[in-house]
N, CA, C and O atoms as a GROMACS GRO file, in nm:
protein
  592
    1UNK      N    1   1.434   0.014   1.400
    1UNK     CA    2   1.315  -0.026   1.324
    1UNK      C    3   1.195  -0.024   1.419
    1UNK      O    4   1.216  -0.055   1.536
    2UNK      N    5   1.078   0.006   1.383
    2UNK     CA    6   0.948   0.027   1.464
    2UNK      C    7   0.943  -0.117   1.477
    2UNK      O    8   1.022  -0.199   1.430
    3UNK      N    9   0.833  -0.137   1.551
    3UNK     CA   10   0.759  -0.242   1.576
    3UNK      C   11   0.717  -0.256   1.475
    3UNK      O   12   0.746  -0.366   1.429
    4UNK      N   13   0.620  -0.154   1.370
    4UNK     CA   14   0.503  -0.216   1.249
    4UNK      C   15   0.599  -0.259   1.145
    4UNK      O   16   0.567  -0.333   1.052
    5UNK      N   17   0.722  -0.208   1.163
    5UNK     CA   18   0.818  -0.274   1.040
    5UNK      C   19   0.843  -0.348   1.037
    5UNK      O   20   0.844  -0.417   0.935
    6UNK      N   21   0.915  -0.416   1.243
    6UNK     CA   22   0.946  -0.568   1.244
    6UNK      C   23   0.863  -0.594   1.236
    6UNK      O   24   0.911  -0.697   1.282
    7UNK      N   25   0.701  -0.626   1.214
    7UNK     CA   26   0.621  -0.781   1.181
    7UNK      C   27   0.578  -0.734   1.034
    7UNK      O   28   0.495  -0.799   0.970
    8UNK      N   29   0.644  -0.607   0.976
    8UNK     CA   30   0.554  -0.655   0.804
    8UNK      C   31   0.701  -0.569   0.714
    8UNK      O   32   0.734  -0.450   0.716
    9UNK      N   33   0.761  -0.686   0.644
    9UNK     CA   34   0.798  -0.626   0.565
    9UNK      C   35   0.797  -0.533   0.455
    9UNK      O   36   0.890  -0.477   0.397
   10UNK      N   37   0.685  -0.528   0.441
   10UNK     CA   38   0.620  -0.413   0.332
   10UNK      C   39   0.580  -0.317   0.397
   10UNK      O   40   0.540  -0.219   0.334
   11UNK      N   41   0.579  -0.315   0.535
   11UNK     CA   42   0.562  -0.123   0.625
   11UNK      C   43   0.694  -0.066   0.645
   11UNK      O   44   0.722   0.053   0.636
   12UNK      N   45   0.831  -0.228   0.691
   12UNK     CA   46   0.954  -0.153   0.672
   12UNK      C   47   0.990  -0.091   0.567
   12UNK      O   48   1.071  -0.005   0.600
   13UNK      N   49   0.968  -0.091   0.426
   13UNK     CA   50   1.005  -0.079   0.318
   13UNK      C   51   0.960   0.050   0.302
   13UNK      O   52   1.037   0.142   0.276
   14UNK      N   53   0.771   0.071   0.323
   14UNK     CA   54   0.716   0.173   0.359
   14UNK      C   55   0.776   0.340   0.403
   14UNK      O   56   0.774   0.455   0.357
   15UNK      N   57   0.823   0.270   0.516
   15UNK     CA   58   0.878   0.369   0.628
   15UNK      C   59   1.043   0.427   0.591
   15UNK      O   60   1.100   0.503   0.670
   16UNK      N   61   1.106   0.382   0.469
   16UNK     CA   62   1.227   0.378   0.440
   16UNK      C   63   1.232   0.523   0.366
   16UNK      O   64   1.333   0.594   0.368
   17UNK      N   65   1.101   0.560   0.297
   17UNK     CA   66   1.071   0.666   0.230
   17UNK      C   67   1.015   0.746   0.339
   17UNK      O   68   0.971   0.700   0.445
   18UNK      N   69   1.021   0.907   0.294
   18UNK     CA   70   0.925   0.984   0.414
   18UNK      C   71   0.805   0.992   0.396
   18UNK      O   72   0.779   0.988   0.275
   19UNK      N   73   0.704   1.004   0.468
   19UNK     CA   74   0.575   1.007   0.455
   19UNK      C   75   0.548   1.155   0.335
   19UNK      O   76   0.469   1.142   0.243
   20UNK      N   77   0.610   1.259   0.352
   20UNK     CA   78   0.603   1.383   0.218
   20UNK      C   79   0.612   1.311   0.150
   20UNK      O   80   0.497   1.281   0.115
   21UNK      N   81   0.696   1.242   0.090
   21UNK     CA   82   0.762   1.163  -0.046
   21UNK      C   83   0.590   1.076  -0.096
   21UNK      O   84   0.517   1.108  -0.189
   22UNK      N   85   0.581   1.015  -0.041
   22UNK     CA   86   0.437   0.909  -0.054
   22UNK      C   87   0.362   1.010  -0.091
   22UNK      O   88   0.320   1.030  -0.205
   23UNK      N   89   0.340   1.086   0.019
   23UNK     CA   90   0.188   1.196  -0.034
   23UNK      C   91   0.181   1.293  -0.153
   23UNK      O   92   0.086   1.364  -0.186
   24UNK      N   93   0.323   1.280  -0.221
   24UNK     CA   94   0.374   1.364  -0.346
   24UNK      C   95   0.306   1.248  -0.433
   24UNK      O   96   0.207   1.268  -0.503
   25UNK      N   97   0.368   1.129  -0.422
   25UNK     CA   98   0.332   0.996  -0.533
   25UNK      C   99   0.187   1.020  -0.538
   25UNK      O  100   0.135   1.054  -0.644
   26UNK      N  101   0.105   1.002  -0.408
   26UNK     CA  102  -0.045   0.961  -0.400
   26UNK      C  103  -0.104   1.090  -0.511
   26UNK      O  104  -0.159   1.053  -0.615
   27UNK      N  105  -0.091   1.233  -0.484
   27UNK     CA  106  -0.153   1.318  -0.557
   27UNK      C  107  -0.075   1.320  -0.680
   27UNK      O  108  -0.159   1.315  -0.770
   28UNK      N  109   0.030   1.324  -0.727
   28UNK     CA  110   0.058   1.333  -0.866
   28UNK      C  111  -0.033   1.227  -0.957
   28UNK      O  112  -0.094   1.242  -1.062
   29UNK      N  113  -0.009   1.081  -0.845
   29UNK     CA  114  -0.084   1.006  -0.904
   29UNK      C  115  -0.228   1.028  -0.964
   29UNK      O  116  -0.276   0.983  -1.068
   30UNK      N  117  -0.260   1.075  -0.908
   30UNK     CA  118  -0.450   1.108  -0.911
   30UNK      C  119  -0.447   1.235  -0.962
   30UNK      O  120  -0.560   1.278  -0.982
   31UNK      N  121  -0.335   1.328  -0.999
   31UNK     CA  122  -0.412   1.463  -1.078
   31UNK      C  123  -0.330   1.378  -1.230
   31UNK      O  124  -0.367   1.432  -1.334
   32UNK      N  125  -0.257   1.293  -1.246
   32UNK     CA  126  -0.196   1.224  -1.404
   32UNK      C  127  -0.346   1.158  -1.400
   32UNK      O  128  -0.425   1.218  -1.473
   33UNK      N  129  -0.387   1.074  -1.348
   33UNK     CA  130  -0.504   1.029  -1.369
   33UNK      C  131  -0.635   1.049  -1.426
   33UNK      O  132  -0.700   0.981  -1.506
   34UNK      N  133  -0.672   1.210  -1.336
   34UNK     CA  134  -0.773   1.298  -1.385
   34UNK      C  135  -0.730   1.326  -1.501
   34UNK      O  136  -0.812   1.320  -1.592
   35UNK      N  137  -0.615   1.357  -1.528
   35UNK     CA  138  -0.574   1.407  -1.720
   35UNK      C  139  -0.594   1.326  -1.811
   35UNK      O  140  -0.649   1.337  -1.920
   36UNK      N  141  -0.518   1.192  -1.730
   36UNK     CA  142  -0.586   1.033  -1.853
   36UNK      C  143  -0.718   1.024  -1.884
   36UNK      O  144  -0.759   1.002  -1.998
   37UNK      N  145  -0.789   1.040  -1.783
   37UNK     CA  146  -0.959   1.015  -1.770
   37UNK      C  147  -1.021   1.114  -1.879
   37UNK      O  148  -1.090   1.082  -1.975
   38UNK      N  149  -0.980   1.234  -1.842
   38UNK     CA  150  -0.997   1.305  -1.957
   38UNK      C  151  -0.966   1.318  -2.085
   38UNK      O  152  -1.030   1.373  -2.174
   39UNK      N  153  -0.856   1.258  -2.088
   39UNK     CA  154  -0.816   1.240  -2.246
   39UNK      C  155  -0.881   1.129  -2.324
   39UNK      O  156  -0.910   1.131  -2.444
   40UNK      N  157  -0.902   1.015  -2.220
   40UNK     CA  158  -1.015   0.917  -2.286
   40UNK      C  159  -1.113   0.945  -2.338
   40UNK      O  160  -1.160   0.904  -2.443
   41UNK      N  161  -1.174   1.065  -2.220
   41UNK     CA  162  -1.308   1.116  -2.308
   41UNK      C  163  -1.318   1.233  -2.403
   41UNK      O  164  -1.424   1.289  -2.431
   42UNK      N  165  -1.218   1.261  -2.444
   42UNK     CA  166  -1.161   1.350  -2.583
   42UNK      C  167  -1.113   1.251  -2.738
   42UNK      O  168  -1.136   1.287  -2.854
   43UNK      N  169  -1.052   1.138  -2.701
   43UNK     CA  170  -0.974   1.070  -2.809
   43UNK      C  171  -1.052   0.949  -2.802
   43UNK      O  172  -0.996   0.869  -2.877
   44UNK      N  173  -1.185   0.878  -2.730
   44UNK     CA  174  -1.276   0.792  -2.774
   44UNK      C  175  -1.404   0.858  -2.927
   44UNK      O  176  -1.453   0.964  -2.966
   45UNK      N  177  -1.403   0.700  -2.968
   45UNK     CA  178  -1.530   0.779  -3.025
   45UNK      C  179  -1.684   0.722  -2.988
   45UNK      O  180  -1.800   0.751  -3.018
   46UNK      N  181  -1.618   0.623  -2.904
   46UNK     CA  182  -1.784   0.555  -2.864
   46UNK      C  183  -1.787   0.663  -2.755
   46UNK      O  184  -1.689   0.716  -2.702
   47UNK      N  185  -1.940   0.692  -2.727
   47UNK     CA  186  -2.016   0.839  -2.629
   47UNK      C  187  -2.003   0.718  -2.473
   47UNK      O  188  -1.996   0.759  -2.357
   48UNK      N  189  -2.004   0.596  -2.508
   48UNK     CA  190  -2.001   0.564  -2.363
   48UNK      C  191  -1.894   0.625  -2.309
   48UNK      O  192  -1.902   0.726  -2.239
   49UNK      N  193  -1.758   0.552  -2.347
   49UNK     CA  194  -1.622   0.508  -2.308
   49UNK      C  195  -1.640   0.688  -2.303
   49UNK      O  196  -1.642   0.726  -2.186
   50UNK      N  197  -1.653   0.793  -2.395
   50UNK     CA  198  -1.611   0.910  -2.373
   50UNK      C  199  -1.665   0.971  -2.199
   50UNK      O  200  -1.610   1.034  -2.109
   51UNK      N  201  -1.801   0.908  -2.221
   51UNK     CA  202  -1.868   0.973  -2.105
   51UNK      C  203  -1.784   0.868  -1.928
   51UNK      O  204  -1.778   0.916  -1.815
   52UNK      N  205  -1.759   0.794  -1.952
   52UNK     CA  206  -1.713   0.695  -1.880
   52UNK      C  207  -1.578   0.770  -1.845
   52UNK      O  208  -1.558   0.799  -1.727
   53UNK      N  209  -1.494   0.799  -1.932
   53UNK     CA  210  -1.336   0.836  -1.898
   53UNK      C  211  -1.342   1.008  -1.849
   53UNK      O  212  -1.244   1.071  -1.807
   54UNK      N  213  -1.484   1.063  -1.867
   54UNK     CA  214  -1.503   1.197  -1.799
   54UNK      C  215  -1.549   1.200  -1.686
   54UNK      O  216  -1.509   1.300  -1.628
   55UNK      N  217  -1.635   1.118  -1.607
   55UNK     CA  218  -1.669   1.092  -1.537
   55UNK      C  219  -1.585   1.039  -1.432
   55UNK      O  220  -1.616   1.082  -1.320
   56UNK      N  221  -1.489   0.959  -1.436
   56UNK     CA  222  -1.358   0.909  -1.377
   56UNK      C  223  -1.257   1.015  -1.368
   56UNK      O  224  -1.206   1.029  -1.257
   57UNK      N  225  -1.216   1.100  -1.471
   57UNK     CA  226  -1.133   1.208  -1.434
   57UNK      C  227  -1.210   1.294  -1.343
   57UNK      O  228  -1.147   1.324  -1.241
   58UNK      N  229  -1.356   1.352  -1.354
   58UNK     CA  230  -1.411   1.412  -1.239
   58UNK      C  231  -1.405   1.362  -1.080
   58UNK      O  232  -1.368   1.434  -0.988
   59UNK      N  233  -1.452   1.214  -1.067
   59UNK     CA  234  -1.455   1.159  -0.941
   59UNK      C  235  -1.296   1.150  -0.921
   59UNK      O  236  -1.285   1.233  -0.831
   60UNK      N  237  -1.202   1.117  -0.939
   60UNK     CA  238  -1.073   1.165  -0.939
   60UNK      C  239  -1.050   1.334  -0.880
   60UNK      O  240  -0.999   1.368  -0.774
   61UNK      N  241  -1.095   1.400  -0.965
   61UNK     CA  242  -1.045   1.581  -0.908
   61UNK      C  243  -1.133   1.582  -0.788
   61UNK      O  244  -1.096   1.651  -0.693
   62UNK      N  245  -1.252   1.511  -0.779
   62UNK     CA  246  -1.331   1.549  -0.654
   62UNK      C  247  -1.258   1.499  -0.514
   62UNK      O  248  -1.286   1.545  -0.403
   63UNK      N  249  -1.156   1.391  -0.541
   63UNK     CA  250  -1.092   1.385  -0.453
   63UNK      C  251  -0.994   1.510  -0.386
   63UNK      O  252  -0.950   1.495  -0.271
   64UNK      N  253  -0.973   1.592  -0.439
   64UNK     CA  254  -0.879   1.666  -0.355
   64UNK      C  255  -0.949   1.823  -0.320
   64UNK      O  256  -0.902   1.936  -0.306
   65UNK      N  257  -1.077   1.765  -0.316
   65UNK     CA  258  -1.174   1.874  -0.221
   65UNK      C  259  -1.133   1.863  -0.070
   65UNK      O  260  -1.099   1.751  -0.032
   66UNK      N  261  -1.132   1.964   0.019
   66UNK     CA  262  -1.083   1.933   0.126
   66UNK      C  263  -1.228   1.857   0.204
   66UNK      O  264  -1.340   1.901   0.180
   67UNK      N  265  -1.209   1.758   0.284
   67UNK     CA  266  -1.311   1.645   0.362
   67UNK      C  267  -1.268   1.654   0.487
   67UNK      O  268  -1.156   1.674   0.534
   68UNK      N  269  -1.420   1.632   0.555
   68UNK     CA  270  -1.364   1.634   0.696
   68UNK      C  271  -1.287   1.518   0.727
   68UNK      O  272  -1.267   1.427   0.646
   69UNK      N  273  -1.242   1.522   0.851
   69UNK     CA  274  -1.147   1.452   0.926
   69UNK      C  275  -1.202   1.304   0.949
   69UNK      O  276  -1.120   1.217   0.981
   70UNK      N  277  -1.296   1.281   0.940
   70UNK     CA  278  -1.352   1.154   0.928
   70UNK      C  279  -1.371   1.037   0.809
   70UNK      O  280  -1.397   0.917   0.803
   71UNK      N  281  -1.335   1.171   0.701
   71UNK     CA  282  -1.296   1.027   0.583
   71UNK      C  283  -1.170   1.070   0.492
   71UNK      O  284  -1.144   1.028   0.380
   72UNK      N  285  -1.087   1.182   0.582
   72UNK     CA  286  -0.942   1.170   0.472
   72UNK      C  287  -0.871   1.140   0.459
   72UNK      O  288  -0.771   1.196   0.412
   73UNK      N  289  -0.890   0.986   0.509
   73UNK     CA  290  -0.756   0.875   0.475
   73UNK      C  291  -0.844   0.772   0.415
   73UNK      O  292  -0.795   0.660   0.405
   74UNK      N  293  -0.983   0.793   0.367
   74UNK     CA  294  -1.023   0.672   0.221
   74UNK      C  295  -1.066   0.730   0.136
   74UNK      O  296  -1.119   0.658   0.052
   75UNK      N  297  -1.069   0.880   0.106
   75UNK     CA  298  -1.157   0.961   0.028
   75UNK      C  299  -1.020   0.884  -0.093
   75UNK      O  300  -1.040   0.785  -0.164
   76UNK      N  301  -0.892   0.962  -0.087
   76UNK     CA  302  -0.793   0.934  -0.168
   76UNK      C  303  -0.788   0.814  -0.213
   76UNK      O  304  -0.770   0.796  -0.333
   77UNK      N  305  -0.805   0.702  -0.122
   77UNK     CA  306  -0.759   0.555  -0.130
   77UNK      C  307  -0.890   0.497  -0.234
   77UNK      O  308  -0.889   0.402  -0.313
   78UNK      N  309  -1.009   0.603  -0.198
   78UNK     CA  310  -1.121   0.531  -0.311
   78UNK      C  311  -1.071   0.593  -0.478
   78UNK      O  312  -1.093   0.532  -0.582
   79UNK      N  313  -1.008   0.713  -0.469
   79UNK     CA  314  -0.992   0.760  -0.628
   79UNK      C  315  -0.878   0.672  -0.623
   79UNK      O  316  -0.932   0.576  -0.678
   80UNK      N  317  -0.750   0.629  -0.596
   80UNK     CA  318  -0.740   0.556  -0.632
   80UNK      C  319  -0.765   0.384  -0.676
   80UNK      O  320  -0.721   0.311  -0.766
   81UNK      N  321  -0.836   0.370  -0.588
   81UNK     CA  322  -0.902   0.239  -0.661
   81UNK      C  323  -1.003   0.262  -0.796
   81UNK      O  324  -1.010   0.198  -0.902
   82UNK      N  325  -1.073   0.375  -0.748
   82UNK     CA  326  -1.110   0.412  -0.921
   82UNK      C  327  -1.060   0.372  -1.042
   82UNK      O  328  -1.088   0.285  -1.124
   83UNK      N  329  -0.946   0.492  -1.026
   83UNK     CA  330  -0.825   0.475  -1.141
   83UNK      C  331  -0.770   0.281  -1.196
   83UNK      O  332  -0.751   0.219  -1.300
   84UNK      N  333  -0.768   0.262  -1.088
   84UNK     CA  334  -0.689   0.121  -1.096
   84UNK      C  335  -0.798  -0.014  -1.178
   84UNK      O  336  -0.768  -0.097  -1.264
   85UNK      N  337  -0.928   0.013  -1.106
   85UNK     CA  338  -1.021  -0.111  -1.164
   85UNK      C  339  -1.115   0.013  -1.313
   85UNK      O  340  -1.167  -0.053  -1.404
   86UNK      N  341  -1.122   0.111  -1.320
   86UNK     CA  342  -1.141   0.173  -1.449
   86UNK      C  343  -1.060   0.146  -1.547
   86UNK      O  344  -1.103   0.096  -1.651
   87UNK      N  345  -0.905   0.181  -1.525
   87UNK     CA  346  -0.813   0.154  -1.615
   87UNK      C  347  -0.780   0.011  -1.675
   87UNK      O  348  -0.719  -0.007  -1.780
   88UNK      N  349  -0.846  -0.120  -1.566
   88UNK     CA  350  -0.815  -0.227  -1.574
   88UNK      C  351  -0.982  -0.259  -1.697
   88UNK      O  352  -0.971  -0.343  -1.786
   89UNK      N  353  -1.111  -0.183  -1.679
   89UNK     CA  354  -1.184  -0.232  -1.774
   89UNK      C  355  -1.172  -0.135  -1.942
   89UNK      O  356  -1.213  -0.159  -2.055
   90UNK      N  357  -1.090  -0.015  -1.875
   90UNK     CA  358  -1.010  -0.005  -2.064
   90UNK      C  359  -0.929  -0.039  -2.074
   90UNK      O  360  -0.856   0.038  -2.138
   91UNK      N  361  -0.860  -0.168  -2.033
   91UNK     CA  362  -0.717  -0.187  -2.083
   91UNK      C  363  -0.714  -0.225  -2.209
   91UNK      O  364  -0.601  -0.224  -2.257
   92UNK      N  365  -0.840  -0.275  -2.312
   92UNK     CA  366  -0.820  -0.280  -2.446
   92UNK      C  367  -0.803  -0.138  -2.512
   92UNK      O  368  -0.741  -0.128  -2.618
   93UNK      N  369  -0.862  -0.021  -2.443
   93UNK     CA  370  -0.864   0.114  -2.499
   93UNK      C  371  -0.702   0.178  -2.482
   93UNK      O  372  -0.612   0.128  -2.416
   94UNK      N  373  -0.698   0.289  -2.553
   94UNK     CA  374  -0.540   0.391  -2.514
   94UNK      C  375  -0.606   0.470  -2.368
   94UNK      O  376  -0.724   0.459  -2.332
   95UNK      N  377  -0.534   0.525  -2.320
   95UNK     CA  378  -0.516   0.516  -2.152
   95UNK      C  379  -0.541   0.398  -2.080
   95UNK      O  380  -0.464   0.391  -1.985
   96UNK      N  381  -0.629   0.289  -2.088
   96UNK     CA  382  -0.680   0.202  -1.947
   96UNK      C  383  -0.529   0.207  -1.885
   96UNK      O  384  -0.496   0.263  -1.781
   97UNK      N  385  -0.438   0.129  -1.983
   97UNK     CA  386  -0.262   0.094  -1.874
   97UNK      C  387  -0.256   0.209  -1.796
   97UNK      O  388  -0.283   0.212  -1.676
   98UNK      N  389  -0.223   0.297  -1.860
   98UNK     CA  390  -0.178   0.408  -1.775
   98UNK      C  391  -0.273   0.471  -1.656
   98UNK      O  392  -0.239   0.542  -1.562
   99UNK      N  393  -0.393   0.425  -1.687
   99UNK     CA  394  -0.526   0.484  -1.569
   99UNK      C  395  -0.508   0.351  -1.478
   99UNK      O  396  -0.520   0.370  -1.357
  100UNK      N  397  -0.483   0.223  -1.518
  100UNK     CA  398  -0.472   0.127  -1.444
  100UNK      C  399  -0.305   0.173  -1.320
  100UNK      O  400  -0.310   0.201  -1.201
  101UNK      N  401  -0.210   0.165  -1.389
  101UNK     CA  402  -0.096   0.197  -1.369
  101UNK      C  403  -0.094   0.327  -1.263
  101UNK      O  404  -0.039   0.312  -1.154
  102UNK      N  405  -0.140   0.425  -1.290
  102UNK     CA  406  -0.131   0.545  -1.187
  102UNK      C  407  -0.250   0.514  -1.061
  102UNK      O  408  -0.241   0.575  -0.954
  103UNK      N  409  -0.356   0.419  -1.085
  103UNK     CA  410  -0.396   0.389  -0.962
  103UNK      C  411  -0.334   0.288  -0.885
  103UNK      O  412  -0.364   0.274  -0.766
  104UNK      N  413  -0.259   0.221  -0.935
  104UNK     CA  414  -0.204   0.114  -0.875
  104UNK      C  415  -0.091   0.198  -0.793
  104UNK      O  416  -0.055   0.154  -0.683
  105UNK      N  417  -0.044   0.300  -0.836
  105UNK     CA  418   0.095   0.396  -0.779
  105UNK      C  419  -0.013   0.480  -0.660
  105UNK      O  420   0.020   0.459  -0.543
  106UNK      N  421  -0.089   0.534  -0.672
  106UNK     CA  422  -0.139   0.635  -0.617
  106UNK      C  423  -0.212   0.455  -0.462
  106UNK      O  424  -0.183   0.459  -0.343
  107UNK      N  425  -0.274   0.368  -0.509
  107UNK     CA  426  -0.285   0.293  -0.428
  107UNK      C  427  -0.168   0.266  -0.322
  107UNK      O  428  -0.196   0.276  -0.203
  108UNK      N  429  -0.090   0.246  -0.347
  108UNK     CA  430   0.066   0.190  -0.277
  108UNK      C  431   0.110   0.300  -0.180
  108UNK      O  432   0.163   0.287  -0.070
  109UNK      N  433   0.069   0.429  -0.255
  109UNK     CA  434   0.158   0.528  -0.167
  109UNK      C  435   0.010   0.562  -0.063
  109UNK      O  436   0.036   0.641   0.028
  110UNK      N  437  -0.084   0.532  -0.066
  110UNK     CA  438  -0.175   0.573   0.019
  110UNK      C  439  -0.163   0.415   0.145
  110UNK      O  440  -0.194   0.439   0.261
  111UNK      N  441  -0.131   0.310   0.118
  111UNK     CA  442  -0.083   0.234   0.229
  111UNK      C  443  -0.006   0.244   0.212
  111UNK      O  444   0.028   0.128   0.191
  112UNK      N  445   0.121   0.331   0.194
  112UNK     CA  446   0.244   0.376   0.275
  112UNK      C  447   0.201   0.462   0.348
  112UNK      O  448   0.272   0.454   0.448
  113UNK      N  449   0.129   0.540   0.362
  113UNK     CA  450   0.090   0.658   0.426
  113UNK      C  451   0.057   0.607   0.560
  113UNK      O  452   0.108   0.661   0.658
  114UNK      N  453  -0.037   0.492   0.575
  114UNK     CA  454  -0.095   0.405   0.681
  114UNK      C  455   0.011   0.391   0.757
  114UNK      O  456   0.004   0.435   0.872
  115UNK      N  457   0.162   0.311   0.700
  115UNK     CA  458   0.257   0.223   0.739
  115UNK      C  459   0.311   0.381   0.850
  115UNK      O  460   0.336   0.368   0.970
  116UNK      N  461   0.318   0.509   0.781
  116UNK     CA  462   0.368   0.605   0.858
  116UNK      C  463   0.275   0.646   0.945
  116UNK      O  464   0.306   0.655   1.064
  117UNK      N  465   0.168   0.673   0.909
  117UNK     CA  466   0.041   0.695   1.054
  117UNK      C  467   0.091   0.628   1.204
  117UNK      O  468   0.122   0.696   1.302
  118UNK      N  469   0.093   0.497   1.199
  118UNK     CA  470   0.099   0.362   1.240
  118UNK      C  471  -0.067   0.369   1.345
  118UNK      O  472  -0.125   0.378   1.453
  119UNK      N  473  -0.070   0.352   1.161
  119UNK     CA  474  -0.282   0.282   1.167
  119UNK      C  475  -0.252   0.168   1.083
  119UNK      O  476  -0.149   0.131   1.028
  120UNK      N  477  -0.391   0.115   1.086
  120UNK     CA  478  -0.438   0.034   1.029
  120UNK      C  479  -0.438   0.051   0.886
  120UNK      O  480  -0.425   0.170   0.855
  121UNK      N  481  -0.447  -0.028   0.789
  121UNK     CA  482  -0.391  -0.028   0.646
  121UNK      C  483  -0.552  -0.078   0.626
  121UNK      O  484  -0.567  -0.113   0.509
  122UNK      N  485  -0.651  -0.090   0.688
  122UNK     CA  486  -0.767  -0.114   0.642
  122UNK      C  487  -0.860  -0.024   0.570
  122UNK      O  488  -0.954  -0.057   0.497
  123UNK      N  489  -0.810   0.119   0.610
  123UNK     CA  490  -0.918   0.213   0.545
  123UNK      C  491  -0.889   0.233   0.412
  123UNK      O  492  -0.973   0.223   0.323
  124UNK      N  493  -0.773   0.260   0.393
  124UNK     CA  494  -0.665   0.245   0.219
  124UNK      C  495  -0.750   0.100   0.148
  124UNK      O  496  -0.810   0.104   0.040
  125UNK      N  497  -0.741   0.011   0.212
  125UNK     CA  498  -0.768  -0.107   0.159
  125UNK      C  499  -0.925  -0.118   0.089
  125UNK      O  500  -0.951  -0.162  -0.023
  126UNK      N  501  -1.018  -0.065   0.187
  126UNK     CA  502  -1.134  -0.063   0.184
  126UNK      C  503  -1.161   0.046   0.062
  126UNK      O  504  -1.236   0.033  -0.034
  127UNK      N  505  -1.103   0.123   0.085
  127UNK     CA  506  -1.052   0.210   0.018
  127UNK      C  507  -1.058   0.193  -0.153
  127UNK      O  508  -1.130   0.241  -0.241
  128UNK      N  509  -0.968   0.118  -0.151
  128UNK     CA  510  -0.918   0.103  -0.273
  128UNK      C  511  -1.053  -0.010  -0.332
  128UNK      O  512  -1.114   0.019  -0.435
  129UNK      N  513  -1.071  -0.083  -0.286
  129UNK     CA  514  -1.233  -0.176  -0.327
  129UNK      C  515  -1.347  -0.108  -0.342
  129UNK      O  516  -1.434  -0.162  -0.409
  130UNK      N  517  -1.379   0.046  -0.275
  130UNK     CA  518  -1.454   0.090  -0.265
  130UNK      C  519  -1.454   0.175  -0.425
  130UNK      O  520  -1.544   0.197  -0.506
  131UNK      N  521  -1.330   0.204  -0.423
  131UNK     CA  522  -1.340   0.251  -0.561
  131UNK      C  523  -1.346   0.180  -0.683
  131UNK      O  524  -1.339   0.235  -0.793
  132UNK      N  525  -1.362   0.007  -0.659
  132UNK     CA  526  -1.394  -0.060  -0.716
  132UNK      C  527  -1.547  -0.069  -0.750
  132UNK      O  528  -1.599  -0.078  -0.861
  133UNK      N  529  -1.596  -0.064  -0.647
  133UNK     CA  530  -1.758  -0.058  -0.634
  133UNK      C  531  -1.851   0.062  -0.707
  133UNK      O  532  -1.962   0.057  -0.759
  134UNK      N  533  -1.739   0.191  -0.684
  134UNK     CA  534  -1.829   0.339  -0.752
  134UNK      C  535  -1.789   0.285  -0.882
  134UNK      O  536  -1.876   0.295  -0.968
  135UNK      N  537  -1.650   0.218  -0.929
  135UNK     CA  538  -1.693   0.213  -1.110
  135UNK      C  539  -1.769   0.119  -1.104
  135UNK      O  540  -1.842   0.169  -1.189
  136UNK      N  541  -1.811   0.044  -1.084
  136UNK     CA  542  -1.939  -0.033  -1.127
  136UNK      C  543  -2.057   0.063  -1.091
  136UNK      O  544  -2.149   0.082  -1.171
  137UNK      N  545  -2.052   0.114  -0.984
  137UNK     CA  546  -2.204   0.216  -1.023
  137UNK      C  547  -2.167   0.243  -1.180
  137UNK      O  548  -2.201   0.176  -1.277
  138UNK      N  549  -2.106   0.331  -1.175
  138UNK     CA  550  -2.048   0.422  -1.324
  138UNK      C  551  -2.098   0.361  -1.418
  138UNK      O  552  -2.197   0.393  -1.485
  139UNK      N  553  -2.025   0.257  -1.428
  139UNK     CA  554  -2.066   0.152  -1.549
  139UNK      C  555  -2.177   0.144  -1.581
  139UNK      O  556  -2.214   0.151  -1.698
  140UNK      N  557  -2.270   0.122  -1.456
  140UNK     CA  558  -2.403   0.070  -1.498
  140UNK      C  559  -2.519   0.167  -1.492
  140UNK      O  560  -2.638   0.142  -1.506
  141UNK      N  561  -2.454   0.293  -1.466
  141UNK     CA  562  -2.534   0.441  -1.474
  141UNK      C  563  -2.544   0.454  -1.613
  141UNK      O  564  -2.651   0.469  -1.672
  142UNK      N  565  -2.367   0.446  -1.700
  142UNK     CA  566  -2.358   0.513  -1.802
  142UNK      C  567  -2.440   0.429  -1.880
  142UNK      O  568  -2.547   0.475  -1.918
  143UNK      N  569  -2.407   0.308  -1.912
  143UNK     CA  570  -2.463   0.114  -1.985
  143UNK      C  571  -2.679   0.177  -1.928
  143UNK      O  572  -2.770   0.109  -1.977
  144UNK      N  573  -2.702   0.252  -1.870
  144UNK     CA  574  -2.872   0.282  -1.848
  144UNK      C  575  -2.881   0.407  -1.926
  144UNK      O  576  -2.910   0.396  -2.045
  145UNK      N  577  -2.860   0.533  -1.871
  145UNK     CA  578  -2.824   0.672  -1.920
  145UNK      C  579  -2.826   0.699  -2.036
  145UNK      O  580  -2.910   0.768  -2.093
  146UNK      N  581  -2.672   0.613  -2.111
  146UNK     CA  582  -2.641   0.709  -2.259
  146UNK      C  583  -2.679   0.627  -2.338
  146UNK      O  584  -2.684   0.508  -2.307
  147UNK      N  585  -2.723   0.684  -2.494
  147UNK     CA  586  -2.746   0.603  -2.626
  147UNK      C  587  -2.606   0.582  -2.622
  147UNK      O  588  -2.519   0.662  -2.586
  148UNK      N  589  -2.584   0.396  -2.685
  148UNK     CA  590  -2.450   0.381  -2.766
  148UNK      C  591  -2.488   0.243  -2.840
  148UNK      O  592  -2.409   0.190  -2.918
   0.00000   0.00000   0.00000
């Protein structure tokens, strides 16, 4: 067992899987996501929520533009926090669970990814809040922007 495993049980657990395996979860996660996002904004009929769940499937696909080396271990960790606090403000709508749900998956496997680096689990983390922060831009672009 590494060192980062003996002091955190959740990096041993981490590390039990291969780091491929995680980075399969992290992107499946986030291209199911981009499809949810999009389907929200096909099967809504309010123009917000439509424009809102297109907008989230985009910032989602923009994640897997290739980025330099200086932010491609939070570029991912922010679409998934996207997914996760988007899906959590449609959870009265059809997709939020599942947009909530695949960021929460695509979150986990991006600090597994950390646990295999053996970095810091801070950029994932930040990460994942940060994509808390762009849906509230979103929100309050679309809530200025569109008639509804």
């Amino acid at each position: 067992m590494t060192t980062l495993g003996a002091q955190n049980p959740l990096a041993a657990a981490a590390l039990r899987a291969p780091a491929p395996s995680w980075r399969k979860v992290s992107v499946s996660a986030r291209i199911l996501a981009t499809a949810v996002g999009i389907a929200v904004a096909f099967t809504q009929s309010y123009e917000r929520t439509q424009v809102f769940g297109a907008v989230i499937g985009v910032l989602v696909l923009i994640s897997f533009v290739p980025q330099p080396a200086a932010v491609r271990r939070i570029i991912p960790a922010i679409a998934a926090g996207l997914c996760l606090f988007a899906g959590i403000a449609l959870l009265s709508q059809r997709g939020g669970a599942p947009l909530a749900t695949l960021g929460a998956l695509a979150g986990l496997a991006e600090l597994a990814l950390s646990a295999h680096r053996r970095q810091s689990a801070w950029p994932s983390v930040a990460g994942l809040f940060g994509g808390a922060a762009l849906m509230s831009v979103v929100v309050v672009a679309i809530a200025l922007r569109v008639e509804g």
